[in-house]
C-alpha positions in Angstrom: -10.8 11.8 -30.3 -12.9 9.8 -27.8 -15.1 11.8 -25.4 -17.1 10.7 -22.4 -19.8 13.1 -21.6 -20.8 12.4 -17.5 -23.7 14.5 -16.4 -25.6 15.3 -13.8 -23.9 13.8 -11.0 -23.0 14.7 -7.4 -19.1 16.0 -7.4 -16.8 15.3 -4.7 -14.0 16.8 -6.9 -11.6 16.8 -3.9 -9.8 19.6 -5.9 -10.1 22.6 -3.2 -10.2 25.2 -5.7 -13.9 22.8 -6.5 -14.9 21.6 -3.8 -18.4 19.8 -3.7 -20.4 20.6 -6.6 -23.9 19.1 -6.0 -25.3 19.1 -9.4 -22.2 19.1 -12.1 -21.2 17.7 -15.4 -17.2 16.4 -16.0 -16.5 16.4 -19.9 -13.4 13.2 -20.5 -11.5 13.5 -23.5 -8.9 11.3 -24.6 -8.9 9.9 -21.3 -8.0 13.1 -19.7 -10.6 15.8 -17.8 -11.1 18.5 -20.0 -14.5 20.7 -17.9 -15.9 20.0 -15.0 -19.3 22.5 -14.2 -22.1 22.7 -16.2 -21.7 21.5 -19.7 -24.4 21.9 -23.0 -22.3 19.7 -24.7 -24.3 17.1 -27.7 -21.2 16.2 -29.6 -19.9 13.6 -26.9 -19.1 10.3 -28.2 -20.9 8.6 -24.8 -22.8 9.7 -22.0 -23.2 8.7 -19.1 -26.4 9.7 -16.7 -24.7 10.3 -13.0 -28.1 11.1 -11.5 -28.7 9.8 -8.1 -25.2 9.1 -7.7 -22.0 10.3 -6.6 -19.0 11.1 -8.2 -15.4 11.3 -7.3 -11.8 10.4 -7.9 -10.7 6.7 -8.1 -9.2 5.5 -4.5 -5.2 5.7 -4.3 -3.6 2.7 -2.3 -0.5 3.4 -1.1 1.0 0.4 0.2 -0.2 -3.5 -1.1 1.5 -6.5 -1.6 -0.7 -7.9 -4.7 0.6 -11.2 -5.4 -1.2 -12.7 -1.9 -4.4 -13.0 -3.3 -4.2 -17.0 -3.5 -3.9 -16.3 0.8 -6.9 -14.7 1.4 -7.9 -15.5 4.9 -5.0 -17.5 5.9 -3.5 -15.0 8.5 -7.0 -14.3 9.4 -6.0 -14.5 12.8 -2.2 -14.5 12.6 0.4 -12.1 14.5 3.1 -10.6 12.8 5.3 -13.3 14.0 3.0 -16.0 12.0 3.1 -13.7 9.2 6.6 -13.4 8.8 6.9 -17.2 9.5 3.8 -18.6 7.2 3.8 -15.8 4.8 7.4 -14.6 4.3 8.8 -18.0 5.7 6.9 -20.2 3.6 4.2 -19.2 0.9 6.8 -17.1 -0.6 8.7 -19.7 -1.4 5.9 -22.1 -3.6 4.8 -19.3 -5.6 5.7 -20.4 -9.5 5.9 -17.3 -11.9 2.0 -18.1 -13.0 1.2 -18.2 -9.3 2.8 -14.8 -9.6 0.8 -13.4 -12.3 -2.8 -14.7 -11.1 -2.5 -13.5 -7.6 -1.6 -10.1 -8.9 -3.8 -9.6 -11.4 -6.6 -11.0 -9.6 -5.6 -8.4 -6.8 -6.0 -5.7 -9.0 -9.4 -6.7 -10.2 -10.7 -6.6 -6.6 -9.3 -3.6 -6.1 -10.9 -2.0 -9.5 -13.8 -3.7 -8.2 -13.8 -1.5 -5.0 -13.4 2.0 -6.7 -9.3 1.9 -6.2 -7.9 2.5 -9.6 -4.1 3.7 -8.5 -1.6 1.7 -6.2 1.3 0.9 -5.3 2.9 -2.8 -5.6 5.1 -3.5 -2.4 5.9 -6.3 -4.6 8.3 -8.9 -2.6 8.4 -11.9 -4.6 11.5 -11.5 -6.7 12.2 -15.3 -6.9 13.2 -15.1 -10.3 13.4 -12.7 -13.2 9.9 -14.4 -14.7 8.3 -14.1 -11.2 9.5 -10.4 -11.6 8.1 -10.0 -15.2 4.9 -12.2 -14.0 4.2 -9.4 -11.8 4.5 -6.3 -14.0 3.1 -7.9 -16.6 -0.3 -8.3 -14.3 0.2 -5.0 -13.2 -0.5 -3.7 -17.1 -3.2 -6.0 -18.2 -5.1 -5.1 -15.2 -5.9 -1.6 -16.6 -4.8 0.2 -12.7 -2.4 2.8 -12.5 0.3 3.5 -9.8 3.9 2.4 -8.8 5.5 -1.2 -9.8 8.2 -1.2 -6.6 10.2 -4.4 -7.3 11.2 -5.8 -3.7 14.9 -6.0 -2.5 13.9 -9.0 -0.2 15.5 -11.8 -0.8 12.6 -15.0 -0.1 13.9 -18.3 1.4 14.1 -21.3 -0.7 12.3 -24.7 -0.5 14.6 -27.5 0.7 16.6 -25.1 1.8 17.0 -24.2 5.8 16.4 -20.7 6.8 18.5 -18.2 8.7 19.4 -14.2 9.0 22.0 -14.4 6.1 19.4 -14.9 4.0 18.4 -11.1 4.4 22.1 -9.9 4.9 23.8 -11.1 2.2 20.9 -11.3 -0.6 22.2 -13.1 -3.7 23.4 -11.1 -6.3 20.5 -12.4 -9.2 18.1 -10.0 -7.2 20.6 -7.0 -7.8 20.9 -8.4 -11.9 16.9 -8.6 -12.4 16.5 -5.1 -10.9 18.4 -3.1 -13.4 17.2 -6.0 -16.1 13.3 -5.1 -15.0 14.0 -1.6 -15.7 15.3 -1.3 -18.9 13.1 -3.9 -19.9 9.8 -3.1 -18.8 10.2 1.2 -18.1 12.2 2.9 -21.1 13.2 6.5 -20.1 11.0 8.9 -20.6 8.0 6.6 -19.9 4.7 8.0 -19.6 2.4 5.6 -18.8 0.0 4.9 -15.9 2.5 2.6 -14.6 6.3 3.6 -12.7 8.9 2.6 -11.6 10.0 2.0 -7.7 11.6 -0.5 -5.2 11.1 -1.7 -1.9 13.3 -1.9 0.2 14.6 -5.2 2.9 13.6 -4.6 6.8 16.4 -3.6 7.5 15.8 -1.3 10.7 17.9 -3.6 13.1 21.0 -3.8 11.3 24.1 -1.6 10.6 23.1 1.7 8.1 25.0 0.8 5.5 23.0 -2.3 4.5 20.0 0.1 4.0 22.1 2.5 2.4 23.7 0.0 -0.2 19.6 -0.7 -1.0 19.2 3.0 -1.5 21.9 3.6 -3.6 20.5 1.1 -6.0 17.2 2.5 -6.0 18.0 6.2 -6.8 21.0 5.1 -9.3 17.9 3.3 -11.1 16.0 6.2 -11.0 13.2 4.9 -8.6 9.9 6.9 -9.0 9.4 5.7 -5.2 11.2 3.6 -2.5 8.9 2.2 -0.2 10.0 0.7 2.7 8.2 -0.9 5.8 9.3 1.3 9.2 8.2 2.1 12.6 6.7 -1.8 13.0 5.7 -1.9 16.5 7.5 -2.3 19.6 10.3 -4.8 18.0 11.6 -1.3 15.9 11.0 1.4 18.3 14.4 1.5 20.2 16.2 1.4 16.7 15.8 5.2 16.0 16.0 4.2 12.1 15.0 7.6 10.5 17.1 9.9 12.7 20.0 7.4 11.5 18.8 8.0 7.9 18.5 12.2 9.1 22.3 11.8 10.0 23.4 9.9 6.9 21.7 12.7 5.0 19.5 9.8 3.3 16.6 10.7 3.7 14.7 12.6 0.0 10.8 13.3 -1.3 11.9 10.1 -3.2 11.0 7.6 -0.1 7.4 6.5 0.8 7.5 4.8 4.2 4.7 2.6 5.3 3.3 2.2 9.1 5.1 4.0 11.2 3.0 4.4 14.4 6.8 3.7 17.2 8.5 6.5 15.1 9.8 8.8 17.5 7.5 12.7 17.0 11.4 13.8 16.6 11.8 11.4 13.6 8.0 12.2 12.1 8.9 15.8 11.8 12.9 14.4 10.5 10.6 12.5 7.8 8.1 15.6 6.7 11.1 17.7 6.7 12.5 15.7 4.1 9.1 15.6 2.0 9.0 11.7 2.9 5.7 10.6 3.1 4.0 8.2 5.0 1.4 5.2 4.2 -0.9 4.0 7.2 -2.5 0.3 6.8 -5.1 0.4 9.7 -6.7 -3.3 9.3 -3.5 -4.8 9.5 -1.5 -2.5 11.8 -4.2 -2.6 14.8 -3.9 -6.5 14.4 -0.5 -7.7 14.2 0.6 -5.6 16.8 2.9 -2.2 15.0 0.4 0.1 16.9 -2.4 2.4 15.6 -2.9 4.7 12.6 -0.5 7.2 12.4 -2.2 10.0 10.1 -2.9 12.6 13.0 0.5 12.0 14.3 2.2 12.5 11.1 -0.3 15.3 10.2 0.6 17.4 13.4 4.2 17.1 12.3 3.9 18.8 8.9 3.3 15.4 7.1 1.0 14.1 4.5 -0.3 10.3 4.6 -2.3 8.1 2.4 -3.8 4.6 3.0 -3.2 1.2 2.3 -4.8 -1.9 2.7 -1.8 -4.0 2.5 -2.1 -7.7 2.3 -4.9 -9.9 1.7 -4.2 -12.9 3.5 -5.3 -10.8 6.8 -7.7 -8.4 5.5 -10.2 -6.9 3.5 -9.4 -5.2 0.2 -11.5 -2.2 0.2 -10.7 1.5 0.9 -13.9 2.1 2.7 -12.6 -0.6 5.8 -9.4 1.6 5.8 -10.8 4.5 5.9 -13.5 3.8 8.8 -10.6 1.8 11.1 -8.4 5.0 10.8 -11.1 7.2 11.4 -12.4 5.5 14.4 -9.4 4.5 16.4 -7.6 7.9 16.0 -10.9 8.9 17.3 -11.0 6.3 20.2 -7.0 7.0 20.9 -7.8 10.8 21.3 -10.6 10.1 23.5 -8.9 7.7 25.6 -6.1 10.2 26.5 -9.1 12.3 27.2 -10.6 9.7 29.6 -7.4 9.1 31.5 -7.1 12.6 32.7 -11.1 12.4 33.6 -12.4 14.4 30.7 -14.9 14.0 27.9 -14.6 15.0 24.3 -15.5 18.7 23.3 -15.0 18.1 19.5 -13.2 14.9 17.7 -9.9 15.6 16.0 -10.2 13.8 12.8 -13.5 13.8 10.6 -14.5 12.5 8.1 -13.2 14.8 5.1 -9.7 14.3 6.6 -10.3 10.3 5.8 -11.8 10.6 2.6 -8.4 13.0 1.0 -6.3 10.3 2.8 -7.8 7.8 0.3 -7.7 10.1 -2.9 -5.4 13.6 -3.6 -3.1 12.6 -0.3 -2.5 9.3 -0.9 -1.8 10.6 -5.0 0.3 13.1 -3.3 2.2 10.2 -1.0 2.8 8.2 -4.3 4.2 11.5 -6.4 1.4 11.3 -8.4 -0.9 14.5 -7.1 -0.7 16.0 -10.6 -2.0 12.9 -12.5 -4.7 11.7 -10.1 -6.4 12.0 -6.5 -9.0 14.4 -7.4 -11.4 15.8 -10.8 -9.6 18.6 -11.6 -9.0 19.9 -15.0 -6.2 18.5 -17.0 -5.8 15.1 -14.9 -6.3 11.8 -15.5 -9.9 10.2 -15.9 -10.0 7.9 -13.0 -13.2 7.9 -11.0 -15.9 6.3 -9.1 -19.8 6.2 -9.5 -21.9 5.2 -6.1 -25.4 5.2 -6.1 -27.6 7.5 -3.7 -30.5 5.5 -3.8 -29.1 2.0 -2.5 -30.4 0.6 0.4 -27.9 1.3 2.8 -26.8 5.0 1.5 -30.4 6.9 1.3 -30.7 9.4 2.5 -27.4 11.5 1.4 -27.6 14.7 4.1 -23.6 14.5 3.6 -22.1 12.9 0.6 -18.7 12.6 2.5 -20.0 11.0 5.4 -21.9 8.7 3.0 -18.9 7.6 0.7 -16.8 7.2 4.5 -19.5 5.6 6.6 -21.9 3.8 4.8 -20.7 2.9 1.0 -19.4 -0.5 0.1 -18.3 -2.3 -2.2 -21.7 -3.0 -3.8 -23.2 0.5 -4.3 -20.0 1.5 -6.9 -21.6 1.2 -10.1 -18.9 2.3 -12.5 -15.3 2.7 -12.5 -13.1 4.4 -14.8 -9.5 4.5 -15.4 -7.8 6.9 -18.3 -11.5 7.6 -19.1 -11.8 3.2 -20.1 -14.9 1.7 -18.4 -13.6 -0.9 -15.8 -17.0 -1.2 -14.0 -19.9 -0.6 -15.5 -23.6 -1.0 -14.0 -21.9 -3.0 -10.8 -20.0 -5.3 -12.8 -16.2 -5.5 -14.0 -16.2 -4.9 -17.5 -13.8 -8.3 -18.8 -14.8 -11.1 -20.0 -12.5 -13.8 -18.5 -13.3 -13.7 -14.9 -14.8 -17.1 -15.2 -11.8 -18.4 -16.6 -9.2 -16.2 -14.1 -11.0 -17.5 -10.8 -10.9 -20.8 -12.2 -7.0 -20.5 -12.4 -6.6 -18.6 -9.2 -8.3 -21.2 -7.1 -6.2 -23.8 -8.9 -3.4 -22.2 -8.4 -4.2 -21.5 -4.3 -4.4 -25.1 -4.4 -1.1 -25.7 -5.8 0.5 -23.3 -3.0 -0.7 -24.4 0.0 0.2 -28.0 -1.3 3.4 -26.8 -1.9 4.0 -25.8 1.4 3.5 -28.9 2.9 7.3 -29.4 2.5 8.4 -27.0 4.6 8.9 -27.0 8.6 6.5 -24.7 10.2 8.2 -24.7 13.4 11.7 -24.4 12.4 10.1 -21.2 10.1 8.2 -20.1 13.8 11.4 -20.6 15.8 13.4 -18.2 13.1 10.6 -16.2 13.4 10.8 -15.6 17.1 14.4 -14.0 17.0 12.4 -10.8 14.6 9.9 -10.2 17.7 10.4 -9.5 21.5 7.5 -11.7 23.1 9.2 -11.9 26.1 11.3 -10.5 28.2 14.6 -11.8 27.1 14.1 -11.0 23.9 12.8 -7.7 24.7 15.9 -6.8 26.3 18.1 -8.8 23.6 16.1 -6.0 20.5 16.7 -3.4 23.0 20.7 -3.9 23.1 20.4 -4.8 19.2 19.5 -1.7 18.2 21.7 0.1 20.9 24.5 -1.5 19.2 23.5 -0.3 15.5 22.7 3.6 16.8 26.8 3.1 17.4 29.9 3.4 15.1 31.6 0.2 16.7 31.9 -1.7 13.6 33.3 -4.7 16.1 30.0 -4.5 18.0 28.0 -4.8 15.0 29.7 -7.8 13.4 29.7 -9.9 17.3 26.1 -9.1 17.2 25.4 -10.4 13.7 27.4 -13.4 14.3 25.5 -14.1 17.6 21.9 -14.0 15.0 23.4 -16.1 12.7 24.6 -18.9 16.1 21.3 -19.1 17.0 19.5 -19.3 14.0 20.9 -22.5 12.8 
């Protein structure tokens, strides 16, 4: 038995039944929690002095796409339409199965780095069956924890042009690898810090049943979660998408859907109803255009919500940026509907405690894993942070919450732990090869962008352009697309495909 003695430290157990405990010992054994309080115990196999520093669970992402990491910065000032044109309509395509496996493990370092220690994989680079075992493979020998949710999209290929068929009538390989990657990689009865999921195609503007065929798949391969990309903006919000699901009777505790912010309230309370839960990605929602953080508004309609930073080639890769933009613009919403009607803020809304369980025990709770991980409680999983009191930029600590929330970065985390294994130790990754991986990961950034060089940008932009409404004509044209597809007129639905695919080539 291997025991981890931690003592001394400043608990922000996130376990209500806990609460803070200013002064506490946690006692790990065989990775697990086994007492949290005050603990005379000499016979641990390590200990760890927490002094000066505090404590609490290991940050839960609950929506990233890891193999991007090669892209950081590219779509530093990209929309959503260059997004879906550079990052989906290109990059996508030049990534080898190595490409695969550097930009996701890589990923997950960085975010081990920054205190997360449980994710989720919105992983949509299925190009083959060894870009699919690439990415799972990362996934374990990064040490993290989570959901492996092997994408349904169906990426365009180089030297090939592009159009909406692509996403309509995905070939059949992607179908093959998905039963293939789960019987290979998660045996029944699997136990380990790692599940299975899918992801699911955007599929919001198109008939039900291509949606539903995805989700047939997914529960018939026994999907730990289906994550699925929603509620984008102004380009989904006339599709009423989850009160179609409501009406199929599709929608299960099984789904975990991501953004969200043009969901109808109707269709929030559809989805909490259900037990679906909801991820919010601040950075990259408030930039690209699919509105503002949604947590209050799923919150007030019986919800629960957890975080996500989402893609790296916008974005930071930290919890802490996530969990200030959500905090703040909520904020700034609620006080600008405040400020049209001529009033000024008695009390804010959201504070900083409501952040802080987004990024641990309700962002475990979003991913089905609230009885493994989220908070120090007794019986769970060893997976927590150590930040340093005494750092510059944190002393003094009045309020440990506000502290971790409003002034912690990267830098003051001092040790990391997963399943009660050192990942972080003193401020610094505990591996020895990170010379050798960042060697390969520039390398291999290299070799994608060169690769991409082949492809048209602005035949990629112009396909692009048919996803988004940026004008008026195509405003109205999204507006009568999803019209159609809230109808049973199969006729309608196949002229209106038929009239995407004419002007896509």
């Amino acid at each position: 038995m291997t025991s981890i003695l931690v003592r001394n430290g400043h608990l922000l157990t996130m376990d209500p039944a806990l609460g803070e405990l200013p002064t506490a010992d946690l006692l790990i054994e065989d990775g697990l929690i086994r007492r949290i309080g005050a603990i005379d115990d000499t016979t641990a196999g390590t200990t760890i002095d927490a002094t000066d520093h505090i404590v609490l669970p290991g940050f839960v992402d609950t929506h990233r796409h890891m193999w991007q990491t090669q892209l950081r910065g590219t779509m530093a000032n990209g929309t959503l339409l260059d997004y879906t044109a550079m990052v989906r309509g290109i990059y996508s395509a030049c990534y080898g199965p190595e490409d695969v496996y550097l930009g996701t493990l890589m990923g997950y370092l960085d975010a081990l780095n920054a205190g997360t220690t449980t994710l989720i994989d919105h992983s949509h680079i299925m190009n083959s069956a060894e870009h699919t075992d690439a990415a799972i493979t990362a996934f374990a020998d990064s040490g993290a924890g989570g959901v492996f949710c092997y994408g349904l999209f169906p990426n365009p290929e180089r030297g090939k042009p592009d159009d909406i068929s692509r996403v309509l009538h995905p070939p059949p390989r992607l179908w093959e690898q998905a039963r293939r990657a789960r019987q290979t990689h998660f045996s029944p009865g699997n136990t380990g810090r790692i599940k299975w999921g899918m992801a699911l195609t955007e599929l919001e503007f198109f008939p039900l049943e291509y949606c539903l065929r995805e989700l047939r798949l997914a529960r018939e391969l026994g999907s730990h979660k289906i994550s699925a990309h929603v509620g984008l903006g102004e380009a989904s919000r006339p599709t009423r998408f989850i009160e179609r699901l409501a009406a199929a009777r599709a929608l299960s505790d099984d789904l975990l859907l991501v953004h969200g912010w043009s969901l109808t309230d109707r269709e929030l309370e559809l989805m909490a109803e259900a037990g679906v839960t909801l991820s919010v990605t601040p950075e990259t929602e408030l930039q690209m255009g699919m509105g503002f953080p949604a947590l209050t508004r799923f919150t007030r309609a019986g919800g629960r919500a957890g975080l996500g930073v989402d893609i790296a080639s916008n974005q930071s890769s930290d919890m802490f940026t996530q969990m200030r933009l959500a905090l703040q613009a909520t904020r700034g919403l609620d006080n600008l509907a405040l400020e049209q009607r001529r009033l000024f803020p008695q009390r804010l809304n959201i504070t900083v405690a409501d952040v802080l369980r987004s990024a641990t025990i309700e962002g475990a709770h979003a991913l089905g894993l609230a009885e493994e991980v989220g908070s120090l409680s007794v019986g769970k999983r060893a997976d927590l942070i150590m930040i340093s009191k005494r750092d510059i930029n944190m002393a003094p600590v009045g309020d440990a919450t506000a502290a971790v929330v409003l002034y912690a970065n990267v830098g003051n985390i001092r040790t990391v732990m997963c399943d009660g294994v050192l990942r972080k130790f003193n401020g610094v990754l505990v591996r020895n090869d990170l010379a050798d991986l960042t060697d390969r990961l520039l390398a291999s950034s290299e070799r994608v962008l060169r690769n991409s060089a082949a492809f048209d940008i602005d035949e990629r932009v112009r396909a692009a352009r048919q996803i988004f409404p940026i004008d008026r004509r195509s405003s109205i044209e999204q507006r009568l697309a999803a019209r159609i597809f809230r109808t049973p007129f199969e006729r309608l639905h196949k002229n209106l495909i038929e009239y995407a695919l004419d002007r896509s080539h």
